[in-house]
Wavefront OBJ file of the C-alpha trace (Angstrom):
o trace
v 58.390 89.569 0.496
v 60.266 92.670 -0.497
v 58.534 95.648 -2.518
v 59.150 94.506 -5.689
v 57.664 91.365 -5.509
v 54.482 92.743 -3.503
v 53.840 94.856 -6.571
v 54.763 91.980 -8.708
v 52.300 89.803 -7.280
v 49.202 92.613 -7.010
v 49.655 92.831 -10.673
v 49.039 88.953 -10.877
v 46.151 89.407 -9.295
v 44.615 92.095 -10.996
v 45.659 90.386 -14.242
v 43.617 87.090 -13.535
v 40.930 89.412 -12.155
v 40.818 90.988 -15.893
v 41.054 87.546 -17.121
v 38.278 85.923 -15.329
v 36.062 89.069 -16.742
v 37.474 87.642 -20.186
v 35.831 84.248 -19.412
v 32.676 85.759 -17.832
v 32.156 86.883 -21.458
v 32.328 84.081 -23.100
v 35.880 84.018 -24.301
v 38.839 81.854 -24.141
v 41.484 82.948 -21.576
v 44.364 82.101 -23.401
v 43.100 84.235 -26.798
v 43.550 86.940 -24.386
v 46.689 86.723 -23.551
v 49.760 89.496 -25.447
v 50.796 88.967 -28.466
v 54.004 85.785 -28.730
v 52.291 84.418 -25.741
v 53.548 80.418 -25.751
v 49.519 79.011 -25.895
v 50.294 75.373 -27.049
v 49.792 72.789 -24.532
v 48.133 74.892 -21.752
v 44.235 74.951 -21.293
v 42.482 72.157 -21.784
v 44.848 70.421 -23.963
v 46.325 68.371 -21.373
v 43.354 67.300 -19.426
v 42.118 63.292 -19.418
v 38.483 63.953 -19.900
v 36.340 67.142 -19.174
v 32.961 65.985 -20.522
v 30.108 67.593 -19.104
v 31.741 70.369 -17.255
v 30.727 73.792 -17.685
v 32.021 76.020 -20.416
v 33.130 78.431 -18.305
v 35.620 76.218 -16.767
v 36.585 75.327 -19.925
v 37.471 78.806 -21.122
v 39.191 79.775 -17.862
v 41.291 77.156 -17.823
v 45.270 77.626 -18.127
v 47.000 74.379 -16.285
v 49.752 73.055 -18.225
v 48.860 69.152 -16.846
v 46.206 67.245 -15.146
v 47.798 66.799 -11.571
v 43.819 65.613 -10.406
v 43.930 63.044 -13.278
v 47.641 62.171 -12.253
v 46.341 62.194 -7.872
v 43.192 60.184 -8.413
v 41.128 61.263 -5.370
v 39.756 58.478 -3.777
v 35.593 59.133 -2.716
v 35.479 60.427 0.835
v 38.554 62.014 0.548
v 39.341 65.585 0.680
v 40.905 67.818 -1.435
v 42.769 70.755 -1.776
v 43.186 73.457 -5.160
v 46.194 75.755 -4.279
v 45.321 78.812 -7.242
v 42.073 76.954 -7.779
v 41.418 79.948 -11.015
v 38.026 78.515 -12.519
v 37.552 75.812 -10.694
v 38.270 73.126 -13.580
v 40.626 70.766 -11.506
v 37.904 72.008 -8.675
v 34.952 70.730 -10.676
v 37.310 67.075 -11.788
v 38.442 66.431 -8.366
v 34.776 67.145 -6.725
v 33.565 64.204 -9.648
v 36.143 61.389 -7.703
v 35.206 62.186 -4.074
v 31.676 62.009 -4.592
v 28.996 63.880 -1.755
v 31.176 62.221 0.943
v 34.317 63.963 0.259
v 35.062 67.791 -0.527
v 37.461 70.059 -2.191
v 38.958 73.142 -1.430
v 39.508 75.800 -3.822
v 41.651 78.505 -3.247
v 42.777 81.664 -4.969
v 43.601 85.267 -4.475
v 41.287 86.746 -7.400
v 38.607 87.570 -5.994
v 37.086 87.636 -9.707
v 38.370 83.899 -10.178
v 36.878 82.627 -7.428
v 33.354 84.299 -8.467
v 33.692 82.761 -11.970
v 34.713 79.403 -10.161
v 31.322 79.896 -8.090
v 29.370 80.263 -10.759
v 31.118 77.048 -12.305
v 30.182 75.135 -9.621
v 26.511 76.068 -9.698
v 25.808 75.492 -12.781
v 28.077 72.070 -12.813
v 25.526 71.485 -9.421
v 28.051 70.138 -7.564
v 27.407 70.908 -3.695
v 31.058 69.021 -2.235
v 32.959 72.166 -2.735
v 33.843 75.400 -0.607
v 35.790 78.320 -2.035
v 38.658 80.207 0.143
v 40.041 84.115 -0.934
v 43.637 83.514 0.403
v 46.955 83.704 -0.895
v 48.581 80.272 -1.698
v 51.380 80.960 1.025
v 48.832 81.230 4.063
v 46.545 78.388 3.475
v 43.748 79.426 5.775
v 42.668 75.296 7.155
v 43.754 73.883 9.951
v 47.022 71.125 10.487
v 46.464 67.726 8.767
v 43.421 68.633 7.225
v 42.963 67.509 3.475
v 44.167 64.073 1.937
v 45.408 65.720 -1.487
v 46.490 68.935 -2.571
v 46.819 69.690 -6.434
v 47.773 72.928 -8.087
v 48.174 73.748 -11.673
v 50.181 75.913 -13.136
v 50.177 78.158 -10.077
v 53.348 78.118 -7.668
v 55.676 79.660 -10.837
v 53.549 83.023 -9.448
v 54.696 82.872 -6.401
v 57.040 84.897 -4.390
v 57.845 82.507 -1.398
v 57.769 79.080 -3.099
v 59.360 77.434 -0.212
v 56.609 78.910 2.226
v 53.784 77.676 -0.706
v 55.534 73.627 -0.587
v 55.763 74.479 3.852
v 52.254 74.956 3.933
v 51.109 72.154 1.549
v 52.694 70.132 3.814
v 51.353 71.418 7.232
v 47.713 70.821 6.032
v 48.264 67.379 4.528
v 47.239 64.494 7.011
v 49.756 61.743 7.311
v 50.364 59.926 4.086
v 48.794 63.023 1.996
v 49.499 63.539 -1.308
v 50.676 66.513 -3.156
v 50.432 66.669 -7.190
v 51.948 69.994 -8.832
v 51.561 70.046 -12.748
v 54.164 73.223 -13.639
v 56.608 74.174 -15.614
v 60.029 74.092 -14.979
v 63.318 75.174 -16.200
v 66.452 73.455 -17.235
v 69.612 73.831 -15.182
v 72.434 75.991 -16.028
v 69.906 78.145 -18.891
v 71.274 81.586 -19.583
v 70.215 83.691 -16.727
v 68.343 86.363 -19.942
v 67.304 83.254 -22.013
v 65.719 82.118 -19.183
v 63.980 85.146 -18.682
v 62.553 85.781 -21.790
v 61.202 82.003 -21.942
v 59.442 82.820 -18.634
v 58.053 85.895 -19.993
v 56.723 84.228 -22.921
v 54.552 81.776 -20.489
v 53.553 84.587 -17.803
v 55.654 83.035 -14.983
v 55.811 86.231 -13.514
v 58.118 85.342 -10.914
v 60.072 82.620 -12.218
v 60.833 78.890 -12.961
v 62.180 76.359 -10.189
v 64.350 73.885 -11.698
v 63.935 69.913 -10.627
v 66.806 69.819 -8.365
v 64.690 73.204 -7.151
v 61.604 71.197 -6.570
v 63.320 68.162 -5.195
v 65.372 70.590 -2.302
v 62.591 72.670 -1.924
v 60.146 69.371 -1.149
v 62.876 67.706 0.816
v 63.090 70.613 3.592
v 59.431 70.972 3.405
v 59.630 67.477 5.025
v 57.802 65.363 2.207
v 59.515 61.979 2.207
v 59.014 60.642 -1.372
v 59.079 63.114 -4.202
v 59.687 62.810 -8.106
v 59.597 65.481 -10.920
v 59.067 63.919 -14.558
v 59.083 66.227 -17.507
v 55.470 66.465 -19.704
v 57.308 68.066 -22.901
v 58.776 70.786 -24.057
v 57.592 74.584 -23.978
v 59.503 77.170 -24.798
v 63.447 78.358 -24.499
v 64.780 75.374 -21.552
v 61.131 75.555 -20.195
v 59.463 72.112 -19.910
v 56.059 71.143 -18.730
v 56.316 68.898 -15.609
v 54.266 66.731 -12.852
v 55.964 67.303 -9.629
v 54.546 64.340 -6.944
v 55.511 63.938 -2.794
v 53.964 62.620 0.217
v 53.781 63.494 3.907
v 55.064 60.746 5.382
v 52.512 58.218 7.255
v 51.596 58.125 11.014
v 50.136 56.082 13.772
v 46.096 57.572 14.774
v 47.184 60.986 16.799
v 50.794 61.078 15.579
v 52.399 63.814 13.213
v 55.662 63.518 11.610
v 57.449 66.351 9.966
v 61.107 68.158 9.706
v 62.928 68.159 12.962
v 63.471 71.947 14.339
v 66.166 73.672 16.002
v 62.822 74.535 18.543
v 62.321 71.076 19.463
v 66.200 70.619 20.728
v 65.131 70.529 23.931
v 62.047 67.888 24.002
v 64.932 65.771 21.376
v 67.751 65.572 24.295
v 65.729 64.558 26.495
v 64.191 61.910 24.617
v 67.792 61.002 23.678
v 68.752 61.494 27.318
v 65.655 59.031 28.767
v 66.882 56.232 26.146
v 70.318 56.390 26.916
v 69.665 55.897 31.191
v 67.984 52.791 30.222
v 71.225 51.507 29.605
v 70.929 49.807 26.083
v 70.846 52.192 23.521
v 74.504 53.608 23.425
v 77.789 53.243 24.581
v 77.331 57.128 25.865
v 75.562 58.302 28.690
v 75.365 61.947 28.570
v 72.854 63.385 25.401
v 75.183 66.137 23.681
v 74.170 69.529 23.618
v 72.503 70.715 21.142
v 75.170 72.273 18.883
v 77.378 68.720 18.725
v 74.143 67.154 17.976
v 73.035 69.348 14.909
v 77.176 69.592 14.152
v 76.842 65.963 13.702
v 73.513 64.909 12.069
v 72.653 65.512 8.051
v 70.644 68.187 7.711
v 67.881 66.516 6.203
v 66.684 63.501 6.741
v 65.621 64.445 10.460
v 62.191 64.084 11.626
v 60.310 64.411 14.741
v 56.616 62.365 15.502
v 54.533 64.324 17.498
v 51.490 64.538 19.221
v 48.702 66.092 16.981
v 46.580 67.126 19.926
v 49.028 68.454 22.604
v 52.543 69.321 19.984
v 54.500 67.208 22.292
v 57.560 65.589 20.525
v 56.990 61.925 21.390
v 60.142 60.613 18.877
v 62.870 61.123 16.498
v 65.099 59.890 14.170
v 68.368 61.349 11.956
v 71.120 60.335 10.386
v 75.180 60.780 10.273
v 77.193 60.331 7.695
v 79.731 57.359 8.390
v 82.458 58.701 6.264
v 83.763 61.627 4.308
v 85.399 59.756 1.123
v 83.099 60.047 -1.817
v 82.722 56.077 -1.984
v 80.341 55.969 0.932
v 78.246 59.061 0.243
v 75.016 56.842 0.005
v 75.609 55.141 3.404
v 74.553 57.033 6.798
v 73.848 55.853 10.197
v 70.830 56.079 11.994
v 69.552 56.897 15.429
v 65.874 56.371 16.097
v 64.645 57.070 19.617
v 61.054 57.290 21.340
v 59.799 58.541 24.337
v 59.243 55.685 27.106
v 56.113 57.149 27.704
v 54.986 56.211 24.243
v 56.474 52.968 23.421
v 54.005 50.042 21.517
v 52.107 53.113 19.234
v 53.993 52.166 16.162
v 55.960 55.751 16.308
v 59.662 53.674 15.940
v 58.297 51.976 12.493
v 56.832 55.329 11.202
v 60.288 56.810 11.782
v 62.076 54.546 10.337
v 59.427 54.179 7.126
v 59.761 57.708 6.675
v 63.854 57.569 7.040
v 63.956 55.205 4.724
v 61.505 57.405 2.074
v 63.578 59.974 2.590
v 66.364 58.589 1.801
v 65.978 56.946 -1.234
v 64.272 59.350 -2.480
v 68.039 61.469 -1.870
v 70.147 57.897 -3.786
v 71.010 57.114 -0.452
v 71.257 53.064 -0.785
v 72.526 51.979 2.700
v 71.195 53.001 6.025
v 73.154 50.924 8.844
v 73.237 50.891 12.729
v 74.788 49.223 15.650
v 72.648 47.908 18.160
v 73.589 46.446 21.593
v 72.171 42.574 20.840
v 70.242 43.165 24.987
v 68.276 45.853 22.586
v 65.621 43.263 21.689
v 63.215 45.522 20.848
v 65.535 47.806 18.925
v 66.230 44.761 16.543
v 62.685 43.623 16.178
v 61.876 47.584 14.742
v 64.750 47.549 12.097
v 64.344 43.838 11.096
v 60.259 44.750 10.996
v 61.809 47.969 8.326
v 64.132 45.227 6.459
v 67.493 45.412 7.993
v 69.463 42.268 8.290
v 71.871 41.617 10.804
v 75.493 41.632 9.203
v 77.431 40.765 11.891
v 78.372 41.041 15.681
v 81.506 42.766 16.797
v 82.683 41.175 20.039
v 83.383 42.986 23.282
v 83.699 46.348 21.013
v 83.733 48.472 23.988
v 83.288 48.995 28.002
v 79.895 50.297 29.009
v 78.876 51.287 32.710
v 82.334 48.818 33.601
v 81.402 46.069 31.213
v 82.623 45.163 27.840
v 79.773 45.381 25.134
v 78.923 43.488 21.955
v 77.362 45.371 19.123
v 75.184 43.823 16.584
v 75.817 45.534 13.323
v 72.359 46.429 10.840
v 71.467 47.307 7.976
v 69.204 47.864 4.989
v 70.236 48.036 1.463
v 67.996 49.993 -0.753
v 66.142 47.651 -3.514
v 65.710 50.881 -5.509
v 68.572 53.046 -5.339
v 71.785 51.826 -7.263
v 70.233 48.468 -8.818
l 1 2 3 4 5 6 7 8 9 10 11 12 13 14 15 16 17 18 19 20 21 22 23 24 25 26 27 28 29 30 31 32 33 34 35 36 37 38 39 40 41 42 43 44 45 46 47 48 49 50 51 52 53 54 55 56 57 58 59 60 61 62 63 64 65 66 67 68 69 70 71 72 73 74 75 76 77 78 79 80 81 82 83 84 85 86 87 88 89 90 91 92 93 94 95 96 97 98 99 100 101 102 103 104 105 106 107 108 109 110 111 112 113 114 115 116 117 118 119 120 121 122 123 124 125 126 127 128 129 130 131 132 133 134 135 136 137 138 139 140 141 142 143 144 145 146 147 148 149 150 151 152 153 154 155 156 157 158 159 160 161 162 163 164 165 166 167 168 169 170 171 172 173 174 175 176 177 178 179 180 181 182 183 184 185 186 187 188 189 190 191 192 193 194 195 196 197 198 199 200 201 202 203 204 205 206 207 208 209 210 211 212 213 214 215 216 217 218 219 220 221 222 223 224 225 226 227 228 229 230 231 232 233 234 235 236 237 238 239 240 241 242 243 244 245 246 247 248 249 250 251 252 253 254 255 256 257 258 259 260 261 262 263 264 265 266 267 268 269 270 271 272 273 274 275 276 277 278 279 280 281 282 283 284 285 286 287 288 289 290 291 292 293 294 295 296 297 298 299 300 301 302 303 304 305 306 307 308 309 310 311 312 313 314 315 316 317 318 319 320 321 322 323 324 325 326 327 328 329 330 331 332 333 334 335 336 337 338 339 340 341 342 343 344 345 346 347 348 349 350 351 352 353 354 355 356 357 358 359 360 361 362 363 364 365 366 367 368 369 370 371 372 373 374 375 376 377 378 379 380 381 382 383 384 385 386 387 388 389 390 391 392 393 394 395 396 397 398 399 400 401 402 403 404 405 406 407 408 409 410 411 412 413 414 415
């Protein structure tokens, strides 16, 4: 974070501080806002139902959506509020778990989190705990809530890519994030863009979709979708922004592959290829060939949640540079022997194929020696079909090898 943005965001602080004092008296946030402030569709405005919830709440709110409405916590689960203000989405979310879930809020006005206190107590709802912390250093543990929701909140921040990072660190497998923000066009004028922003207090800018979508995609969230809410102000639009960590076996984390875990990856990749059947080679590249030839995203690594161990992983390569086949990769799944028969292949590939589509890739294809029995039981338990087998393609250890060639075509993606 660089000077100017450290100042930038003590300001934000110590402006919501001032504004919780606004709601602490009995008035409406938003009438205190300066003068050609955009107030239409923020507030309450956009919420479902908030019957019965304290007035407080009411008057601190300033979401632009209803991403707890639009998550629909399930009762036992637990929840996270990243820039929790109030505590109105606190309060809605706390409603749906019921006394055997609980929900996180979070915020770095100290002011707004009193106010949100006070919400709660008088709301006399007991499920909740309240964190001071900065929505880029989310002080819970790995894999620890089932949903995180923020409203109108990660526009203020400095380091969205380490905000989306840490949502997805403290998600357990199959989590769900739900953003309600707003958004800007692409290709606004850079000062048009600027004054819209002003106008709605994002202090520190507007992602576009194609933002949120990249942003969520290296993050390591495997299905993700941004749909517009309506218009605001200027090429600024109201939006629900919704991704998932992808799922896991019991004791198994996936997430982004790391240039750190190169050397747990080869040998993985080494172990698989001195069984004999999964490759014509024999020797795992380094790791430089091996990153050279891989897509960037669309890499993961399961690992052990107790010990960190990488236990699996899976990428893709592009199978040609002509623009026709630009939604067809290859894919290379392996898993450490030590772990076989824990479902960690099938996650891989689940979250591959997520991925994926969620990117308009539409074909994902492999070739698979046909002695690889279990290989082709995975993919044909993910939906590839065999297409075809290529006779005698190659010699292997002084032996001419068939390859059975795979794939899956996407149901969703080019229809």
């Amino acid at each position: 974070m660089t000077e100017s943005e450290a100042m930038t965001r003590a300001d934000i602080v110590a402006r919501f501080d001032r504004m919780a004092r606004v709601a602490q008296e009995g008035r409406r946030i938003l009438d205190s806002r300066p003068d050609g402030a955009v107030d239409e569709g923020f507030g309450t405005s956009g919420y479902r139902d908030t019957s019965g919830l304290p007035d407080g709440a009411l008057r601190a709110s300033l979401g632009c959506g209803d991403p707890v409405g639009v998550a629909e916590p399930r009762p036992g689960e637990t929840v996270l509020d990243l820039g929790c203000g109030g505590g109105l989405d606190v309060l809605l979310a706390a409603r749906r778990v019921g006394p055997a879930g609980k929900v996180y809020g979070l915020d770095a006005s100290a002011e707004m989190l009193e106010l949100a206190k006070a919400n709660a107590a008088e709301a006399g709802v007991g499920n909740v705990e309240f964190l001071h912390a900065a929505i880029e250093d989310v002080p819970l543990p790995d894999a620890a809530v089932d949903v995180i929701v923020s409203n109108y909140v990660i526009n203020l921040s400095a380091d969205k890519p380490r905000v989306l990072d840490e949502a997805f660190r403290v998600l357990r497998p199959g989590g769900r994030l739900v953003i309600a923000d707003v958004i800007a066009e692409d290709g606004l004028d850079p000062d048009r863009r600027a004054e819209a922003e002003r106008l709605v207090g994002c202090a520190l800018g507007t992602l576009t979709e194609a933002d949120y979508r990249d942003l969520l995609a290296r993050a390591g969230f495997s299905t993700y979708t941004v749909t517009r809410q309506r218009a605001v102000v200027g090429g600024l639009h109201a939006a629900i922004t919704q991704a998932h960590r992808p799922d896991a076996p019991p004791g198994i984390l996936i997430r982004p592959m790391r240039a750190a875990d190169a050397e747990q990856v080869l040998a993985i990749y080494q172990a698989g290829l001195d069984g004999g059947n999964a490759s014509f080679e024999t020797t795992a590249p380094a790791w430089d060939a091996f990153d050279a030839g891989k897509l960037p995203l669309h890499r993961y690594v399961a690992v052990d949640a107790a010990s960190g161990q990488v236990v699996g992983w899976i990428a893709v390569s592009p199978v040609s540079g002509r623009c026709v086949y630009a939604g067809v990769v290859e894919n290379s799944v392996y898993v450490h022997p030590d772990h076989g028969g824990r479902g960690i292949g099938l996650a891989l590939l689940n979250a591959l194929i997520e991925s994926t589509e969620s990117a308009g890739i539409w074909t994902i294809q492999s070739g698979v020696f046909p002695e690889n029995t279990a290989s082709l039981r995975l993919h044909e338990k993910a939906g590839f079909r065999v297409v075809g087998v290529r006779h005698r393609l190659g010699r292997h250890h002084g032996r001419w090898r068939d390859v059975v060639l795979i794939e899956r075509r996407s149901p969703v993606v080019g229809r």
